[in-house]
C-alpha positions as CSV (number, residue, x, y, z in Angstrom):
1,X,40.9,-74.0,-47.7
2,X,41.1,-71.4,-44.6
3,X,44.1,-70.0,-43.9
4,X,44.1,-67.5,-40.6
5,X,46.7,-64.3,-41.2
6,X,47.2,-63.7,-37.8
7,X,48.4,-66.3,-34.9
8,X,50.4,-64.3,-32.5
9,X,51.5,-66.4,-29.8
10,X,53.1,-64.3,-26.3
11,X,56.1,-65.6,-24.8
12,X,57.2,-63.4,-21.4
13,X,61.2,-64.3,-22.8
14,X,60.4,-62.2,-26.2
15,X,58.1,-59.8,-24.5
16,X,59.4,-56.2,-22.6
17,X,58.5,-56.4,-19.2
18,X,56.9,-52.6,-19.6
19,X,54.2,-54.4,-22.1
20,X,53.4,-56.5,-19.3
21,X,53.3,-53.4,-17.2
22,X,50.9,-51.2,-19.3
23,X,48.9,-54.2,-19.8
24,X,48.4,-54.9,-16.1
25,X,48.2,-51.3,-15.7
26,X,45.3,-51.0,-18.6
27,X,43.0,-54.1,-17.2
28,X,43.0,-52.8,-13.7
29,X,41.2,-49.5,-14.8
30,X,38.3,-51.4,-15.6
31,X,37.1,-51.6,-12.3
32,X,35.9,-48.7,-9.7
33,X,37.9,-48.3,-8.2
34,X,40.9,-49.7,-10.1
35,X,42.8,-53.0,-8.9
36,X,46.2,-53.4,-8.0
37,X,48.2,-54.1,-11.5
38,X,51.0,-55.7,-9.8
39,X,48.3,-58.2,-9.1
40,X,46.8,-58.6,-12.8
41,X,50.8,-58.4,-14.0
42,X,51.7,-62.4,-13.5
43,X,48.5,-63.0,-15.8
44,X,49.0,-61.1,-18.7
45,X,50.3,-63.4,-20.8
46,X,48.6,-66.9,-18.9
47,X,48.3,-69.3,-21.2
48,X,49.4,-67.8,-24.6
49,X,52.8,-69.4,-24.9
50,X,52.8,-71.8,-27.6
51,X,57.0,-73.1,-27.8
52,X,55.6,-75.9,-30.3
53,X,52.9,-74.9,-32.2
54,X,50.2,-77.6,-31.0
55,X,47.8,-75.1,-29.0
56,X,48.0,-73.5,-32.6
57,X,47.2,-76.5,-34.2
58,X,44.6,-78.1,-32.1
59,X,42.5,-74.7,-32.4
60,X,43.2,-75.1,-36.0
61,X,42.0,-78.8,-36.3
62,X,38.9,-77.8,-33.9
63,X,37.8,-75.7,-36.5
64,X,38.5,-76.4,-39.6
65,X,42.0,-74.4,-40.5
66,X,44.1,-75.4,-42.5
67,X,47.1,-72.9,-42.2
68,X,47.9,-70.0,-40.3
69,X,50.7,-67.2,-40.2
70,X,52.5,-66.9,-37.2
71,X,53.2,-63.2,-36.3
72,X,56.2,-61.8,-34.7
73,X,56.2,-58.0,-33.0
74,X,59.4,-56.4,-31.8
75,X,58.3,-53.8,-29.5
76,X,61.7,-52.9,-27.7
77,X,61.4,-49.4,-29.0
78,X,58.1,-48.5,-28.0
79,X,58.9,-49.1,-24.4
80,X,62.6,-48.1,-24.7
81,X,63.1,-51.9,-23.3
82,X,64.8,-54.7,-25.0
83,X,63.1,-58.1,-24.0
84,X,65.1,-60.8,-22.2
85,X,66.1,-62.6,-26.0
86,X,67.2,-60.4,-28.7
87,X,65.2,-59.7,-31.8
88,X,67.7,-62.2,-33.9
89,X,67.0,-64.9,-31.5
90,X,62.8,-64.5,-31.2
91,X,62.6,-64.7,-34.9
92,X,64.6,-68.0,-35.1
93,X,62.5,-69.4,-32.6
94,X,59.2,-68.2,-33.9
95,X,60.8,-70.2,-37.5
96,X,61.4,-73.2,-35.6
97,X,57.5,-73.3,-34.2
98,X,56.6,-73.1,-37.6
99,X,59.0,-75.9,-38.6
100,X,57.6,-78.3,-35.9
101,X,54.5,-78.0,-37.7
102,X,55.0,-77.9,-41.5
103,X,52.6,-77.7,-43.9
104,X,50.6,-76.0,-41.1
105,X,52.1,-72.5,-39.6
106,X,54.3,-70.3,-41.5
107,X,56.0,-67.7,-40.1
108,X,56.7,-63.9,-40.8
109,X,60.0,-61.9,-39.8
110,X,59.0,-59.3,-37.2
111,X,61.8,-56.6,-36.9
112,X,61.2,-52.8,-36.4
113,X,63.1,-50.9,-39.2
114,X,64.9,-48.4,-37.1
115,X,67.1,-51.4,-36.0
116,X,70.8,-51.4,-37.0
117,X,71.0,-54.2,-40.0
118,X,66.9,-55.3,-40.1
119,X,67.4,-55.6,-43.6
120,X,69.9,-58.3,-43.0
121,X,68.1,-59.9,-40.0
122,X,64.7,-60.1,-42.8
123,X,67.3,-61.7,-45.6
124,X,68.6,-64.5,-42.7
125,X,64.9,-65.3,-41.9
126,X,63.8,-65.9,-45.1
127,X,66.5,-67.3,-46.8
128,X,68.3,-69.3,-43.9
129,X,65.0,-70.5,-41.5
130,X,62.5,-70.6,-43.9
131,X,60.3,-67.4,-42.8
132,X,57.5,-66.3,-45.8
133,X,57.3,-62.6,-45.1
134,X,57.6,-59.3,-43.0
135,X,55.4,-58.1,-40.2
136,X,56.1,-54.7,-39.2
137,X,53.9,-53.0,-36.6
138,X,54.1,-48.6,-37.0
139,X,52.5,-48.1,-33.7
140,X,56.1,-48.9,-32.5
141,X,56.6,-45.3,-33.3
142,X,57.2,-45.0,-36.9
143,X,56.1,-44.0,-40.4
144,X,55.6,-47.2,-42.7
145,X,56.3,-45.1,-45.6
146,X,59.4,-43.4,-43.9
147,X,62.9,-44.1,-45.9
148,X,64.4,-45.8,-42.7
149,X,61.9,-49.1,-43.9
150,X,62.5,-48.6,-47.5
151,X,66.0,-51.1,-46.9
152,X,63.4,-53.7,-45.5
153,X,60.6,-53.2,-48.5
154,X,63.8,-53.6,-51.2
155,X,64.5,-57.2,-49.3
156,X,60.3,-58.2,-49.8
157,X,61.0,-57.2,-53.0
158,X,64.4,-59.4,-53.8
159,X,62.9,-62.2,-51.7
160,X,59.6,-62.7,-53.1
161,X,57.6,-61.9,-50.1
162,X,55.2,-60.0,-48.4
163,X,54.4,-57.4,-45.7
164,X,52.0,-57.3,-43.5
165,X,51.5,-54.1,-41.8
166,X,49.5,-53.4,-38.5
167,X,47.5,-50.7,-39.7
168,X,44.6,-50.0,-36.7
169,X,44.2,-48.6,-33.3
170,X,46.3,-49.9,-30.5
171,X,46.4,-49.5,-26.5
172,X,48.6,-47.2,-24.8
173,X,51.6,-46.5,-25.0
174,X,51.7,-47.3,-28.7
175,X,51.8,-44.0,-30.9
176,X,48.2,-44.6,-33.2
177,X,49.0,-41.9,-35.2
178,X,52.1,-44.1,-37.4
179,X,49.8,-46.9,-38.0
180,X,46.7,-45.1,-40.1
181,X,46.3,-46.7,-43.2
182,X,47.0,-44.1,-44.9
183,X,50.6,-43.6,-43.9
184,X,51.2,-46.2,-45.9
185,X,50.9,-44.6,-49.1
186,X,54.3,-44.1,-50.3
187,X,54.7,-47.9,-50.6
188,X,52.0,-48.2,-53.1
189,X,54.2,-45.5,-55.2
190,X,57.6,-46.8,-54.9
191,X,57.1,-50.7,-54.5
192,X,54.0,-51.1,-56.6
193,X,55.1,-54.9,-57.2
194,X,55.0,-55.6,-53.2
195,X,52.1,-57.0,-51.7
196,X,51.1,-55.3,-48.6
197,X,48.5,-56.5,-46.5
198,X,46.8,-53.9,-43.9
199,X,46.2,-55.8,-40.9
200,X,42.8,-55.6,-39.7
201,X,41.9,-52.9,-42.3
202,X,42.1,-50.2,-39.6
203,X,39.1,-51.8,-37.3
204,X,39.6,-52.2,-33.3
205,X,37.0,-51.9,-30.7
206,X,33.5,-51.7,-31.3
207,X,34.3,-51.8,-35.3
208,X,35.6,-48.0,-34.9
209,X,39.1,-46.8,-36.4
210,X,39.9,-46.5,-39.7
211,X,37.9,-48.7,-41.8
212,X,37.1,-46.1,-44.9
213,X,40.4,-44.6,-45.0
214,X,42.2,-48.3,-45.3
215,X,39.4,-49.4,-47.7
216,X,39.9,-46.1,-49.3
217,X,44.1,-46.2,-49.6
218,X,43.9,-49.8,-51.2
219,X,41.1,-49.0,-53.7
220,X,44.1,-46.4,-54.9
221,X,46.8,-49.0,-54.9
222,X,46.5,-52.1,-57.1
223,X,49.3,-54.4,-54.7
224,X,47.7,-53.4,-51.1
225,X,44.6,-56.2,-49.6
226,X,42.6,-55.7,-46.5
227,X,42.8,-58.3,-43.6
228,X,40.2,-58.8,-41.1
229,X,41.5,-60.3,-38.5
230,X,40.2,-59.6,-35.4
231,X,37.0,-58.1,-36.6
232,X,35.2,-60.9,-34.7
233,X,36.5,-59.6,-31.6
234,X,35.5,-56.0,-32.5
235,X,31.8,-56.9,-32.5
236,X,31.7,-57.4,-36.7
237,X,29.7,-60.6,-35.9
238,X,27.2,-58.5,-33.4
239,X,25.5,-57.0,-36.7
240,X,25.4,-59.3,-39.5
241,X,24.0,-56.9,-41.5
242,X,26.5,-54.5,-41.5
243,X,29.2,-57.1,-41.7
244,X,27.5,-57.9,-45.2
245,X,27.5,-54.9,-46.6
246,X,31.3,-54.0,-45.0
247,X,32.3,-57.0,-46.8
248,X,30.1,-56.2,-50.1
249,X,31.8,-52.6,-50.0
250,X,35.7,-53.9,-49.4
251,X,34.8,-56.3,-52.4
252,X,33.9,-53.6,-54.8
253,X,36.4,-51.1,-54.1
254,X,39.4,-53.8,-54.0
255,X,37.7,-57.3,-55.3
256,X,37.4,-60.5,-53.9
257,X,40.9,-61.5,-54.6
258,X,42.4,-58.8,-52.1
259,X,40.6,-59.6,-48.9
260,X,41.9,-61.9,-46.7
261,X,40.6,-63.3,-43.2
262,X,42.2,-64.4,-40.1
263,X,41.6,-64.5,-35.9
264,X,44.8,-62.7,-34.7
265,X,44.4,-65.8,-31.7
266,X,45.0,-66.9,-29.4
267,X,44.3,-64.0,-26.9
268,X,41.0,-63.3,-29.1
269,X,39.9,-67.4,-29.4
270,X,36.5,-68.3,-28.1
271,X,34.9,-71.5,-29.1
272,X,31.5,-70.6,-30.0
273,X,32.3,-67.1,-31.4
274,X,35.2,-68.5,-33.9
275,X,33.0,-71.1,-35.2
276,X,30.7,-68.5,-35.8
277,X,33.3,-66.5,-37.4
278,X,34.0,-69.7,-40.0
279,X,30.6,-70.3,-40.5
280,X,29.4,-66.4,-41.4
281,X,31.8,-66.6,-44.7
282,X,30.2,-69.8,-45.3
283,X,27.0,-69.3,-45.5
284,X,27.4,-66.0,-46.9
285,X,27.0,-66.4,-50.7
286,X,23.1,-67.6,-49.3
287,X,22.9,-65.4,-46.7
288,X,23.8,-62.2,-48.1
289,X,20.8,-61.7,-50.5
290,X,18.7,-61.2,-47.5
291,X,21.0,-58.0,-46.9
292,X,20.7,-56.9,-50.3
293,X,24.0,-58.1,-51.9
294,X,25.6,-61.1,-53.5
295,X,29.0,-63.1,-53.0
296,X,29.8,-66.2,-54.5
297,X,31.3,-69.7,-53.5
298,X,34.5,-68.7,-55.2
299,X,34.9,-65.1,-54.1
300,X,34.3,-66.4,-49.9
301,X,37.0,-69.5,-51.5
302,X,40.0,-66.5,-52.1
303,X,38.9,-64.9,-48.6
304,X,39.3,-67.5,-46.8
305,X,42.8,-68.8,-47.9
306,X,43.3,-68.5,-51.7
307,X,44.9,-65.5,-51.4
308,X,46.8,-66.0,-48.7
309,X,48.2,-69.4,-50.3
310,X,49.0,-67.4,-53.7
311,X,50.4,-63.8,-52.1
312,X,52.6,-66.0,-49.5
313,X,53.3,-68.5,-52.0
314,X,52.0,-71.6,-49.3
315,X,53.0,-75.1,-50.3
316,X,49.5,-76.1,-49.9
C-alpha cells in the first residue's frame, strides 16, 4: 500500500492574489535581467486546479497510489489578504474533492490558529464533512508551540486526529523562522498523545534546511514522525547514497514506524522522476546493502502507507 501525505491542489478562488504576486515576482528573478512578473502572474497556478479530484487520481492510478491526503493552506495572514472564498468555505470544498473520490483522498482541515473560532471551524470539518486531520503551516507567521494553537491541538486530541505541521524552508514572504522543527517542542510536552507529523522533516532546496534538528526534535518526542514529501524535488534522488543513509539515520533515531512518504504534487509531479521516487523505496531493502545498511520489506511497507493508514485511521 502507498499512501502520499501531501496532495495540495491550487485553486486562484482559495488563493490571495499577493501569493500569486510574490510568486510571479520570485520566477521572474531567474532570468538576467528579470522578466516582467505581471507576465509570469496568469501562470502561476496553470494547471493545478483539481475541483474533482481525477487529476489526483489518475496520477495516483499511473503510479501505483493507493491514497493520498489532500492538504489545505490558509495564508490570508501572511499576505494580510483574505482570498476571494473564506477559510470556512475552502475547507468544505477541499471535503467534498475528497468525497468525490472515496476510499481514495482524504482531506485535512487547513486553518491558521490566530483565526477567531479555528477551533470550531477544525470540530465542523471533522465531525460534519468528514475531514481526518489538521494542517497548519507556521511560516504563516506563527509559533506552533504558541498558546494561541493550543485550542486547535485540544480539538486533535478530542477528535482523534492528527497534525501535520509544515516544518521547512519556504519562499518569500513567508517568515522561516516559525516553522523550524524545533519550534515545535512544546507540543511533544503538553500533547504527548497527539500525533504530529513534520512535513518534509525540515528539507527544501538542494536537501538544505533543517534536516538534523527535525530528526533530532522527534528522536526526543515519542508521538512526532518525519515526512518526506518533496524530498524528490529537493534533489534526495540525485545521490542515492546519501538518501540511504538519510533514511538509515531517520530510522534509528525514530524507527520505521514513524517515517512517512509522500510527493506534495501536483506542482512537484514528473513522470519519470516520481516513478523513480516509488521505485527507490522499493528496491531499497536490496539496494541498501550496497550503501552499507539494511531495511526490510516490512519497515519500506510502514513508509509507504502503513503508517499513514494507522495514524489517520484510513478505511483502507
Amino acid at each position: 500500500m502507498i499512501i502520499d501525505s501531501q496532495i495540495r491542489p491550487w485553486f486562484a478562488e482559495f488563493t490571495p492574489y499577493r501569493h500569486i504576486e510574490w510568486s510571479a515576482w520570485r520566477f521572474a528573478q531567474r532570468r538576467i535581467p528579470p522578466r516582467d512578473p505581471k507576465t509570469l502572474e496568469p501562470r502561476m497556478l496553470q494547471g493545478l486546479d483539481d475541483p474533482d479530484g481525477s487529476r489526483a487520481v489518475a496520477w495516483m492510478d499511473e503510479h501505483g497510489v493507493d491514497a493520498g491526503l489532500l492538504i489545505v493552506l490558509d495564508l490570508a495572514y501572511v499576505y494580510d489578504q483574505e482570498p476571494p472564498t473564506s477559510i470556512d468555505e475552502i475547507n468544505r470544498a477541499y471535503s467534498e474533492i475528497a468525497k468525490k473520490q472515496p476510499g481514495r483522498l482524504f482531506a485535512l482541515c487547513g486553518v491558521d490558529p490566530r483565526r477567531p473560532r479555528s477551533a470550531e471551524l477544525l470540530r465542523r470539518a471533522v465531525r460534519d464533512w468528514g475531514m481526518v486531520g489538521l494542517s497548519l503551516f507556521p511560516s504563516a507567521g506563527f509559533s506552533p508551540s504558541d498558546p494561541v494553537c493550543f485550542p486547535l491541538y485540544e480539538a486533535c486530541l478530542d477528535l482523534g486526529v492528527p497534525v501535520l505541521i509544515q516544518c521547512s524552508p519556504h519562499p518569500a514572504p513567508m517568515r522561516n523562522h516559525w516553522g523550524r522543527p524545533i519550534n515545535t517542542d512544546e507540543i511533544g510536552i503538553r500533547y504527548r498523545d497527539l500525533p504530529v507529523i513534520l512535513g518534509r522533516s525540515g528539507v527544501f532546496a538542494g536537501r538544505s534546511g533543517w534536516l538534523d534538528e527535525a530528526i533530532g526534535i522527534a528522536a526526543t518526542r515519542a508521538n512526532y514522525y518525519l515526512d518526506l514529501s518533496e524530498w524528490q524535488s529537493f534533489g534526495a534522488l540525485e545521490d542515492e547514497a546519501w538518501l540511504t543513509k538519510t533514511l538509515a539515520r531517520m530510522r534509528d533515531a525514530v524507527g520505521a514506524a514513524r517515517i512517512v512518504w509522500g510527493t506534495d504534487g501536483p506542482v512537484t509531479w514528473r513522470p519519470e522522476r516520481d516513478k523513480r521516487w516509488i521505485s527507490f523505496f522499493r528496491e531499497l531493502p536490496e539496494a541498501a546493502p550496497q550503501h552499507g545498511c539494511r531495511f526490510t520489506t516490512e519497515e519500506i511497507d510502514l513508509i509507504l502507507g502503513g503508517n499513514l493508514q494507522r495514524i489517520f485511521k484510513l478505511p483502507l
